[in-house]
Backbone as JSON Lines, residues from 0, in Angstrom:
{"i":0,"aa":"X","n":[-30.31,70.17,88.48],"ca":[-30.93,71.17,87.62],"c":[-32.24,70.65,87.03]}
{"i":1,"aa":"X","n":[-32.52,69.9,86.51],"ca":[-33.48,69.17,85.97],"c":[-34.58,68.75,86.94]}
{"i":2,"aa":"X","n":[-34.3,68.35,88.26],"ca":[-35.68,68.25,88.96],"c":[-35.98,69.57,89.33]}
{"i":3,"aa":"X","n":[-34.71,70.3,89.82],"ca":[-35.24,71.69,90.31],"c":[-35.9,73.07,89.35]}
{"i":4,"aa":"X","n":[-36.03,72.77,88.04],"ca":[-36.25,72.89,86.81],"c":[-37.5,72.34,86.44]}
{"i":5,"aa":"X","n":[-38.02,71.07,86.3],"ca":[-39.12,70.23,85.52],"c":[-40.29,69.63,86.64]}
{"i":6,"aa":"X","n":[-39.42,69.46,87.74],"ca":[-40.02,68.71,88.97],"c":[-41.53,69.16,89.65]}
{"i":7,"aa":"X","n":[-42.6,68.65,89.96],"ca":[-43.81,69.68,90.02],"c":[-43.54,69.96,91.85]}
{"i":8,"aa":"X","n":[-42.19,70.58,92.2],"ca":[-42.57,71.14,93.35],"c":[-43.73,71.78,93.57]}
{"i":9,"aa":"X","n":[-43.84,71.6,95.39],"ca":[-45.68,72.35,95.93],"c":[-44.73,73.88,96.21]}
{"i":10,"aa":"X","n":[-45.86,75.05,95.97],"ca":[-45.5,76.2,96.69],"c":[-45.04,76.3,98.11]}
{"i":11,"aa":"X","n":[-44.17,77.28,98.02],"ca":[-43.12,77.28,99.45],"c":[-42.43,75.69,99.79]}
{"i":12,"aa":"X","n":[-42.01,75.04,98.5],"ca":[-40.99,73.84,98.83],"c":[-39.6,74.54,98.44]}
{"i":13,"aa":"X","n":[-38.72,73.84,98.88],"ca":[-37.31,74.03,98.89],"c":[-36.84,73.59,97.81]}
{"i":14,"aa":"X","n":[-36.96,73.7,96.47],"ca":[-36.72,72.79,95.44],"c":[-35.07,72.58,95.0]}
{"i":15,"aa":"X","n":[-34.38,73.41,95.89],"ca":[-32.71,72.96,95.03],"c":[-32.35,72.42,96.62]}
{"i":16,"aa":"X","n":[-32.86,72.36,97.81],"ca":[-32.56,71.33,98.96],"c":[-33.09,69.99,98.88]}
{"i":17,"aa":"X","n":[-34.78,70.16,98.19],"ca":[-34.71,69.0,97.83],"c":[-34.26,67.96,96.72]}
{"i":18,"aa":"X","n":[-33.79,68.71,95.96],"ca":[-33.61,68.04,94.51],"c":[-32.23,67.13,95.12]}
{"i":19,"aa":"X","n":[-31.37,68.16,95.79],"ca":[-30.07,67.83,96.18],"c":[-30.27,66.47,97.17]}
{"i":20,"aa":"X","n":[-30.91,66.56,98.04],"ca":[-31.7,65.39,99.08],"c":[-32.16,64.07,98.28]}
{"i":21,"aa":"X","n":[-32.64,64.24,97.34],"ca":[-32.81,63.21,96.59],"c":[-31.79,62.62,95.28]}
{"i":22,"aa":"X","n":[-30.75,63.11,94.99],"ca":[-29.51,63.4,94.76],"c":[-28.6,62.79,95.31]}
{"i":23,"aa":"X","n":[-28.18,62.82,96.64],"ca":[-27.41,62.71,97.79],"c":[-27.7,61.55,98.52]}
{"i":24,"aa":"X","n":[-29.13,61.26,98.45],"ca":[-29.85,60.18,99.46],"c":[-30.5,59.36,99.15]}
{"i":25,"aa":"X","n":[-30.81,59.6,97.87],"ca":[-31.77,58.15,97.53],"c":[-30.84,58.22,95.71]}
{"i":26,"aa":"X","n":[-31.08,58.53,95.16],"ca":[-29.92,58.67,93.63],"c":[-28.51,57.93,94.24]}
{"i":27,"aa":"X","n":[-27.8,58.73,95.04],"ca":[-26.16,57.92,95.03],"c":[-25.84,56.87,95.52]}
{"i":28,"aa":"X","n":[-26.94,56.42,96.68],"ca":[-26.77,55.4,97.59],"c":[-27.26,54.39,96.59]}
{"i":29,"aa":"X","n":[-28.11,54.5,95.83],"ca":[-29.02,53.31,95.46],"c":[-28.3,52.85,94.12]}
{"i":30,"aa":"X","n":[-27.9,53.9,93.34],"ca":[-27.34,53.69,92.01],"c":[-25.93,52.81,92.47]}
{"i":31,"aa":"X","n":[-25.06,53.64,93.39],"ca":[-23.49,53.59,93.55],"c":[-22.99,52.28,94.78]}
{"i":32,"aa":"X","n":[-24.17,51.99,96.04],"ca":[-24.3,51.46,96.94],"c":[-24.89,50.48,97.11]}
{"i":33,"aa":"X","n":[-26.11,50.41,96.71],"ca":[-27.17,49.25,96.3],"c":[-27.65,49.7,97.73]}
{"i":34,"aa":"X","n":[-28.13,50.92,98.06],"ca":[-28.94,51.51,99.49],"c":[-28.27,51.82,100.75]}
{"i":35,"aa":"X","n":[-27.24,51.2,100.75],"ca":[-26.14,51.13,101.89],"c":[-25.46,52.75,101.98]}
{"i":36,"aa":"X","n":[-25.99,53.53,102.72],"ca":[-25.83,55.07,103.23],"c":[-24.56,54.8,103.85]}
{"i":37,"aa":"X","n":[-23.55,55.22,103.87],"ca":[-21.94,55.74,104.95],"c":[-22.32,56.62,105.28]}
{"i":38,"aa":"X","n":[-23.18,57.65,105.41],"ca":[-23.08,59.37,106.38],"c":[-23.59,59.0,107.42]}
{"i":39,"aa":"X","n":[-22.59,59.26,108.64],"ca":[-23.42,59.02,109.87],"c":[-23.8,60.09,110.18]}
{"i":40,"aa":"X","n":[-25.33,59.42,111.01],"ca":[-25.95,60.68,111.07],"c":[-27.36,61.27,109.93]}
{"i":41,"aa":"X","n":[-27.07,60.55,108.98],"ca":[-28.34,60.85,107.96],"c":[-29.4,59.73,107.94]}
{"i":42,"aa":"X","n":[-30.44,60.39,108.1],"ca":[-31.43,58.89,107.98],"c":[-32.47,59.63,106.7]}
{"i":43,"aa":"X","n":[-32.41,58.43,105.89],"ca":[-33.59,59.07,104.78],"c":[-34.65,57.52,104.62]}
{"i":44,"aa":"X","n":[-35.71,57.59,105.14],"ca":[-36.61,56.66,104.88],"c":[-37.44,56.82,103.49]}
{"i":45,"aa":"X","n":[-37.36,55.3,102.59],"ca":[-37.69,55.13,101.45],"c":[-39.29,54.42,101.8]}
{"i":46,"aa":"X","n":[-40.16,55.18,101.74],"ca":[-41.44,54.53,102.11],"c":[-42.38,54.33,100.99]}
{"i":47,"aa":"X","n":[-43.51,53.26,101.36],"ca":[-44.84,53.43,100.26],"c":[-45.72,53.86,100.92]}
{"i":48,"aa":"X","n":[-46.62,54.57,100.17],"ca":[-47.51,55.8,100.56],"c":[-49.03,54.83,100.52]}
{"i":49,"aa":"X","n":[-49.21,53.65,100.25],"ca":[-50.62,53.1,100.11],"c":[-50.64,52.11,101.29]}
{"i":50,"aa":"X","n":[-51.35,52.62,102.43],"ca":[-51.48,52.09,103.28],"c":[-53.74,51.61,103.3]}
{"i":51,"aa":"X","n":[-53.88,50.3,103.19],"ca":[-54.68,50.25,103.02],"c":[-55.59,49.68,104.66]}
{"i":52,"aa":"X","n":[-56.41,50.79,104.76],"ca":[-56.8,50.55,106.37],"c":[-57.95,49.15,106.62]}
{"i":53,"aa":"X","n":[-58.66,48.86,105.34],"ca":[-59.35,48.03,106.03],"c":[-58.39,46.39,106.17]}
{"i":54,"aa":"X","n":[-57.21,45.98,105.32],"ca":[-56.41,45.19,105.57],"c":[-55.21,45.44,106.42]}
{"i":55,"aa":"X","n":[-55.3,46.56,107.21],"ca":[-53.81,46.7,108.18],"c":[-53.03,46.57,107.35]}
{"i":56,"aa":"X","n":[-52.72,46.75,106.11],"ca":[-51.26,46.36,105.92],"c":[-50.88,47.91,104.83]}
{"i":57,"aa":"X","n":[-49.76,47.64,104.26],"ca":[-49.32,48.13,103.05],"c":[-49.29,47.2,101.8]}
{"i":58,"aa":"X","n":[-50.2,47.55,100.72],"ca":[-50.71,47.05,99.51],"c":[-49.69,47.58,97.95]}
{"i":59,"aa":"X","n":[-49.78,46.86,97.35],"ca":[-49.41,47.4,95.9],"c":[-50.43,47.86,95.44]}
{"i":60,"aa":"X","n":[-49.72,48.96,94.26],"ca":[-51.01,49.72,93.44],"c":[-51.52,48.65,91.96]}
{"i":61,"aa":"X","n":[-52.8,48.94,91.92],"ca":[-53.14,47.69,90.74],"c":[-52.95,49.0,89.44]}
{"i":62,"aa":"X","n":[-53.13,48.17,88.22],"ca":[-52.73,49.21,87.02],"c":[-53.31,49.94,87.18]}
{"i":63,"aa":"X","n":[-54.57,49.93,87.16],"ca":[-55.72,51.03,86.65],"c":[-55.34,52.11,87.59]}
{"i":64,"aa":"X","n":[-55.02,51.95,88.77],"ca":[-55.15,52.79,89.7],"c":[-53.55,53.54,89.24]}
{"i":65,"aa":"X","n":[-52.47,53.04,88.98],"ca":[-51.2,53.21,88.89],"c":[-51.53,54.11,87.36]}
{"i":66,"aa":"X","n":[-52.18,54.08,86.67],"ca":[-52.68,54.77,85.23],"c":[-53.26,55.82,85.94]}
{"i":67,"aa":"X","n":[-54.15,56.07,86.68],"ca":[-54.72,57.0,87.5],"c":[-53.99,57.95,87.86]}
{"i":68,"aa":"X","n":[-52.46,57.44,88.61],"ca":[-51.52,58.66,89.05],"c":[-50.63,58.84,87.24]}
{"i":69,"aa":"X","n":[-50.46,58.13,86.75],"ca":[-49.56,58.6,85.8],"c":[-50.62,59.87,84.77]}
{"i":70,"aa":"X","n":[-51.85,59.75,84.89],"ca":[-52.41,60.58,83.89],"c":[-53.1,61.95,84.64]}
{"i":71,"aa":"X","n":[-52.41,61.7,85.78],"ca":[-53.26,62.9,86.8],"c":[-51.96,64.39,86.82]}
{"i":72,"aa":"X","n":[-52.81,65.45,86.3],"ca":[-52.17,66.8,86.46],"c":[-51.76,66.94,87.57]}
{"i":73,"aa":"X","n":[-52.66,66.93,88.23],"ca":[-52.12,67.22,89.75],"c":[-52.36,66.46,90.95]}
{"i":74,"aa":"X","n":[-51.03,66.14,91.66],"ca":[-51.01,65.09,92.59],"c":[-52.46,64.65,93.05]}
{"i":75,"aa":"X","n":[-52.69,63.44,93.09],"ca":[-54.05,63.45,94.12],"c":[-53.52,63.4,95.22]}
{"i":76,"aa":"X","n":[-54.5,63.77,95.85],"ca":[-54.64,64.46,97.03],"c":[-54.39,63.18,98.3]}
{"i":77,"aa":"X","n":[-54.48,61.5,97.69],"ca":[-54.26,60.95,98.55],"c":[-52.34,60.05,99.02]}
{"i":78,"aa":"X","n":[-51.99,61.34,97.7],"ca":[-50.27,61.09,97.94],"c":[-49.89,62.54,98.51]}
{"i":79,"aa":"X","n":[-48.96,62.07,99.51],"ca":[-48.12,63.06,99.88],"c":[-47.16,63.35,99.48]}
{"i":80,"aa":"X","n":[-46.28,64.55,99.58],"ca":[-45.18,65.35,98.96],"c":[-44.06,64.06,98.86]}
{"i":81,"aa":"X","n":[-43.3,64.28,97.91],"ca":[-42.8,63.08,97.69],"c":[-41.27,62.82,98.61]}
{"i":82,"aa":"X","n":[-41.14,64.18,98.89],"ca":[-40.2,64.56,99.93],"c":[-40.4,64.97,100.95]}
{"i":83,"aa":"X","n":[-40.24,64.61,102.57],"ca":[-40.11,65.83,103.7],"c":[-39.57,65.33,104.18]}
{"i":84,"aa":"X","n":[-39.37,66.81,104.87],"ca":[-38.04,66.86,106.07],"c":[-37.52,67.58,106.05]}
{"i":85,"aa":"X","n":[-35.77,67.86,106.39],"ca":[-34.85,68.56,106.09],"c":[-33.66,68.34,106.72]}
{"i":86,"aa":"X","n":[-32.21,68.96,106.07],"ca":[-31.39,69.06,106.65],"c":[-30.6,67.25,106.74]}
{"i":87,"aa":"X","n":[-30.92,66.41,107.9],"ca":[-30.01,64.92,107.87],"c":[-31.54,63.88,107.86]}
{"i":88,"aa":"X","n":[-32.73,64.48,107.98],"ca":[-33.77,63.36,108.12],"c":[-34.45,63.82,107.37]}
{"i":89,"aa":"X","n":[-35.04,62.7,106.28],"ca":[-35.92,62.8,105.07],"c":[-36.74,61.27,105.09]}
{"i":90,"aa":"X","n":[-37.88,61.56,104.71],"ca":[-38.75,60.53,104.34],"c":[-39.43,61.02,103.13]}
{"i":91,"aa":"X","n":[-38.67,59.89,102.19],"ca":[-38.82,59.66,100.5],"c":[-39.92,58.82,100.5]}
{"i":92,"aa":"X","n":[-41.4,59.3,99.59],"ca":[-42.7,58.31,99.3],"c":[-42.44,58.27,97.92]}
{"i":93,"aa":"X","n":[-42.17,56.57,97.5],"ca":[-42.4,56.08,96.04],"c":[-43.33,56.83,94.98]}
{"i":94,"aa":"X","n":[-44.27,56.33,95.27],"ca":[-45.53,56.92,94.79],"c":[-45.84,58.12,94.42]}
{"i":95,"aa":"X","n":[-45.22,59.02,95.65],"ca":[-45.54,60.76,95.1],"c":[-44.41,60.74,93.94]}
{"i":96,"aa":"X","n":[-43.27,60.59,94.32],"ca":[-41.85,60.89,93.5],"c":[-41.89,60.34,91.91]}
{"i":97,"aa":"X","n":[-42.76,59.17,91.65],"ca":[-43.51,58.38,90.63],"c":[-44.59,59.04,90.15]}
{"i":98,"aa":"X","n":[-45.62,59.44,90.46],"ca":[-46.4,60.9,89.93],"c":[-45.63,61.89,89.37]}
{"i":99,"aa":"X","n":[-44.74,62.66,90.3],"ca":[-43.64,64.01,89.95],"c":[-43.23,63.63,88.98]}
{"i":100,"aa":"X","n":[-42.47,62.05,88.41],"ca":[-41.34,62.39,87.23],"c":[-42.44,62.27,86.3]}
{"i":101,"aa":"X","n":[-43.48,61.68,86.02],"ca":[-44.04,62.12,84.89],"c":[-44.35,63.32,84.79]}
{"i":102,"aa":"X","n":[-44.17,63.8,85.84],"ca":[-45.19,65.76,85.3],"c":[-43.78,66.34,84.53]}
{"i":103,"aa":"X","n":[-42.63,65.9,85.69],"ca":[-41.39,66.03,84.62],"c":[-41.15,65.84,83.43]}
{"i":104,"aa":"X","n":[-41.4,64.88,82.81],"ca":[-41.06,64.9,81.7],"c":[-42.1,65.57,80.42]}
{"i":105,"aa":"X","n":[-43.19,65.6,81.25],"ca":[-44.6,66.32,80.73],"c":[-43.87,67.78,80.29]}
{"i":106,"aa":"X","n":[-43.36,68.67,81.59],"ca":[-42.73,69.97,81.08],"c":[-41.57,70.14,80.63]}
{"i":107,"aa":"X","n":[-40.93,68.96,80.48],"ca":[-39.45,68.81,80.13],"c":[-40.19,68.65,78.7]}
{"i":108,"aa":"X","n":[-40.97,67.84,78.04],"ca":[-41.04,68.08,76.27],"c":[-41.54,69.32,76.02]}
{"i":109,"aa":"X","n":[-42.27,69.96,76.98],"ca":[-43.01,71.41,76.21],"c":[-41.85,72.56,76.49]}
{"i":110,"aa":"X","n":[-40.65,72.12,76.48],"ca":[-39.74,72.97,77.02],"c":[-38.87,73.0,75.51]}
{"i":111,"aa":"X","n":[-39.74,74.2,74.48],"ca":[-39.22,73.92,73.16],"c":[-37.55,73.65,72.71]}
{"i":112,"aa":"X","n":[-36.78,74.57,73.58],"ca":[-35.26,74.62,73.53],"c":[-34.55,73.42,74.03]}
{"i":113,"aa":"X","n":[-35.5,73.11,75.01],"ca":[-34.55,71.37,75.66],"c":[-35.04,70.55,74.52]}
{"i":114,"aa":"X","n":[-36.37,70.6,74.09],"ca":[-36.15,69.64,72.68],"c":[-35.6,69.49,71.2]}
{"i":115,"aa":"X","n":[-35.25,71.08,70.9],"ca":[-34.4,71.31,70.16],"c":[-32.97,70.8,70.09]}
{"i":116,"aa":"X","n":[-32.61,71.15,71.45],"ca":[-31.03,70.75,71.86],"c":[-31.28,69.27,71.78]}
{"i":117,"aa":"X","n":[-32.11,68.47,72.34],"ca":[-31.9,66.7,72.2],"c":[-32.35,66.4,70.93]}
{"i":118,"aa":"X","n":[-32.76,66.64,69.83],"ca":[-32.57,66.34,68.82],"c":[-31.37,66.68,68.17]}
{"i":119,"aa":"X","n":[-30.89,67.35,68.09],"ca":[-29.45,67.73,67.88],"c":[-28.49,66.91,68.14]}
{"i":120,"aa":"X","n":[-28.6,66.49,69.55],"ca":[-27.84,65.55,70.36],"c":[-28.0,64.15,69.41]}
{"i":121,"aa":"X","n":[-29.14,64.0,69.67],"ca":[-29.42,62.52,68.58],"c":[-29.24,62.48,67.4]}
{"i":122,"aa":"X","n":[-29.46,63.77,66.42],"ca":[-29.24,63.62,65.25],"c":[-27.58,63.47,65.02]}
{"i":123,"aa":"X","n":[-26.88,64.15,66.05],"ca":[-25.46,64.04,65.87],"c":[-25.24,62.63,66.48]}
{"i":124,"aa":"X","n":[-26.1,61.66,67.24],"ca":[-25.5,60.21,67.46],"c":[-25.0,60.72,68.93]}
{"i":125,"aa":"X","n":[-24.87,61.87,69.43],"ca":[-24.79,61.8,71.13],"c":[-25.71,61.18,71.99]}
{"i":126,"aa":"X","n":[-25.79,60.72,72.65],"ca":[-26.72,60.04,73.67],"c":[-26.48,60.37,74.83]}
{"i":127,"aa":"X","n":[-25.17,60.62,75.38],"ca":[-24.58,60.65,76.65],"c":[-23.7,61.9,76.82]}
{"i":128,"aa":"X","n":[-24.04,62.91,77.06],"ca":[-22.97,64.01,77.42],"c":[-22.38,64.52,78.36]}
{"i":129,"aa":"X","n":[-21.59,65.32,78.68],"ca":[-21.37,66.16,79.72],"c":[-20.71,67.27,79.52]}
{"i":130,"aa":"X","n":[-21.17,68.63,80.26],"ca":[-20.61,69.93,80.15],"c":[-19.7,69.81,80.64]}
């Protein structure tokens, strides 16, 4: 509910296939498994999106640049969707999915009623709930 809710899906994305995909495939395995997938048959590649051409290789992002995606409205243009695919094959990019949750939580505070309700939560000393 919450990514498919806060998440800055692109127009015409699948947002409750993907939310679930990332849920299912990179959330349970990694939290519950330590990455180790049992579904045969599913392949979800966990990739980095900064491929830097004049060193052939794949690079880390330096701060400034990593401040760059955290303060940017809208994806730049040199990350891709943080999800594709569908169905048993997905390729998950760090980087986009690391952009997205900040926009998340960007519309998750201007979301006056979800902040109402978590103060509540806190002022009553809940931290951890479930419906």
């Amino acid at each position: 509910m919450l990514l498919e809710s806060y998440y800055p899906w692109d127009s015409g994305e699948n947002s409750s296939e993907k939310a679930k995909a990332i849920y299912d495939f990179v959330r349970n395995p990694l939290s519950h498994a330590l990455g180790e997938d049992k579904k045969p048959g599913y392949k979800i590649s966990v990739m980095k999106s900064r491929f830097r051409k004049g060193l052939g290789k794949y690079t880390g992002w330096k701060s400034k640049e990593l401040q760059t995606i955290e303060k940017a409205e809208m994806r730049p243009t040199d990350l891709p969707q943080a999800l594709q695919g569908s169905a048993k094959i997905w390729d998950f990019r760090v980087e986009s999915f690391y952009w997205g949750v900040f926009q998340l939580l960007r519309q998750l505070a201007k979301d006056k009623t979800q902040m109402q309700e978590a103060q509540k939560r806190f002022s009553s000393g809940k931290f951890v709930w479930h419906k």
